[in-house]
C-alpha positions in Angstrom: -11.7 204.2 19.1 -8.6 202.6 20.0 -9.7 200.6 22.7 -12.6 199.2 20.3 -9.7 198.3 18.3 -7.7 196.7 20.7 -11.0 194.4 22.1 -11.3 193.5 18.9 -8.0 191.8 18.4 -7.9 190.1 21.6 -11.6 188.8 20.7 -10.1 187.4 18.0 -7.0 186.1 19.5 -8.9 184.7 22.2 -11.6 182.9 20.0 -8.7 180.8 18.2 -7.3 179.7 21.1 -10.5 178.6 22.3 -12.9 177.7 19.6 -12.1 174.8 17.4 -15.2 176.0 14.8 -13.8 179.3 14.9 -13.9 181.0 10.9 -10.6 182.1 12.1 -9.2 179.2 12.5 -6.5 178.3 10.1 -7.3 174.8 8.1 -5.2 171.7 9.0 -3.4 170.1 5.9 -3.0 166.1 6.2 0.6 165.3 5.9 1.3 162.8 3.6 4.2 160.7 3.1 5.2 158.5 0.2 7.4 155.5 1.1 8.4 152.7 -0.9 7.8 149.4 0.3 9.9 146.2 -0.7 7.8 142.9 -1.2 8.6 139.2 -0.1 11.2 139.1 -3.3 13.1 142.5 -2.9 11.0 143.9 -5.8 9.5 147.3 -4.7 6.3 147.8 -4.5 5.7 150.4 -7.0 7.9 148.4 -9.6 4.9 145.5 -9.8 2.0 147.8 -9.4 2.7 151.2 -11.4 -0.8 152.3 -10.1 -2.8 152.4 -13.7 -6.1 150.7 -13.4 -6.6 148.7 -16.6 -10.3 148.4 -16.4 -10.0 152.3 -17.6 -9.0 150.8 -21.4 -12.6 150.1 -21.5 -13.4 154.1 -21.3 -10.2 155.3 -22.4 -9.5 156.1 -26.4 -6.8 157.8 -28.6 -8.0 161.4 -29.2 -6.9 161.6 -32.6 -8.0 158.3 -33.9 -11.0 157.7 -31.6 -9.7 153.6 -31.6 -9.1 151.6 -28.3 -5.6 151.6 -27.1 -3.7 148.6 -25.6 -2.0 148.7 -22.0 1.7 148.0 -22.6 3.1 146.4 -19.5 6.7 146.9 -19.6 7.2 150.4 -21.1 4.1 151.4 -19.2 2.4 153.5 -22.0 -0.8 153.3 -23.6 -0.4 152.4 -27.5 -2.6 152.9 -30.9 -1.3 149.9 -33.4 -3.1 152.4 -35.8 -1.6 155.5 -35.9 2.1 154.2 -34.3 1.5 156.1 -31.2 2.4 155.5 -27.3 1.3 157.8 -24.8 3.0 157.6 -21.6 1.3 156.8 -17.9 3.0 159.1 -14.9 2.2 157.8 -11.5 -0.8 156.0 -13.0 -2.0 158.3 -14.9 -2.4 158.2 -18.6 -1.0 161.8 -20.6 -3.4 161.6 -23.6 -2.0 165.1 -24.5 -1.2 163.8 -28.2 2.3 166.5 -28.4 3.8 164.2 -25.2 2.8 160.8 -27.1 6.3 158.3 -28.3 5.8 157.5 -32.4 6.7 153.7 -32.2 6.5 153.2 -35.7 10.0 155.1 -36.3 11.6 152.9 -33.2 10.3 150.1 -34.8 11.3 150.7 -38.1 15.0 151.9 -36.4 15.5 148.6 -34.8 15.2 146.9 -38.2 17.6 149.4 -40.0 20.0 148.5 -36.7 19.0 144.9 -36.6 19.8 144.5 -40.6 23.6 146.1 -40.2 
């Protein structure tokens, strides 16, 4: 029974080393690398193109209100002029999760108050 055993292994052992459609042999991962890239003015790359697509404002809403939202460019966020809310984009993607979402109302209205003294 041992030496049934033993075959075994080194059928196994052997197929790896030979068969590339082997079940046995383990799966290959790609390696991927991120790198950042500086354009023709020193700006990087990821700085003028944050990666959100904004043909998705045409398919995305805000899931409370059910309204369109706008794309804001500079803080990067999705916002509802409705309800005061901005929800974030990481690495181009839009967090719609409405507990992670910015009220802008109360910045707004803190400016003022800070503006006024």
């Amino acid at each position: 029974m041992q030496n049934v055993y033993r075959k075994l292994v080194l059928n196994v052992i052997r197929s790896r080393k030979t068969s590339i459609h082997s079940p046995f042999v383990p799966a290959v991962r790609k390696l991927q690398c991120s790198a950042i890239r500086l354009s023709a003015d020193g700006v990087k790359d990821n700085e003028q193109n944050n990666g959100f697509d904004a043909s998705l404002l045409e398919y995305l809403v805000c899931p409370l209100s059910k309204k369109p939202l706008r794309y804001e460019v500079l803080t990067n966020e999705l916002i509802n002029e409705e309800l005061g809310i901005a929800y974030p984009i990481v690495d181009g993607i839009p967090n719609m999760i409405p507990q992670d979402a910015r009220m802008t109302r109360k910045d707004e209205q803190t400016r003022k108050d800070n503006a006024d003294d």
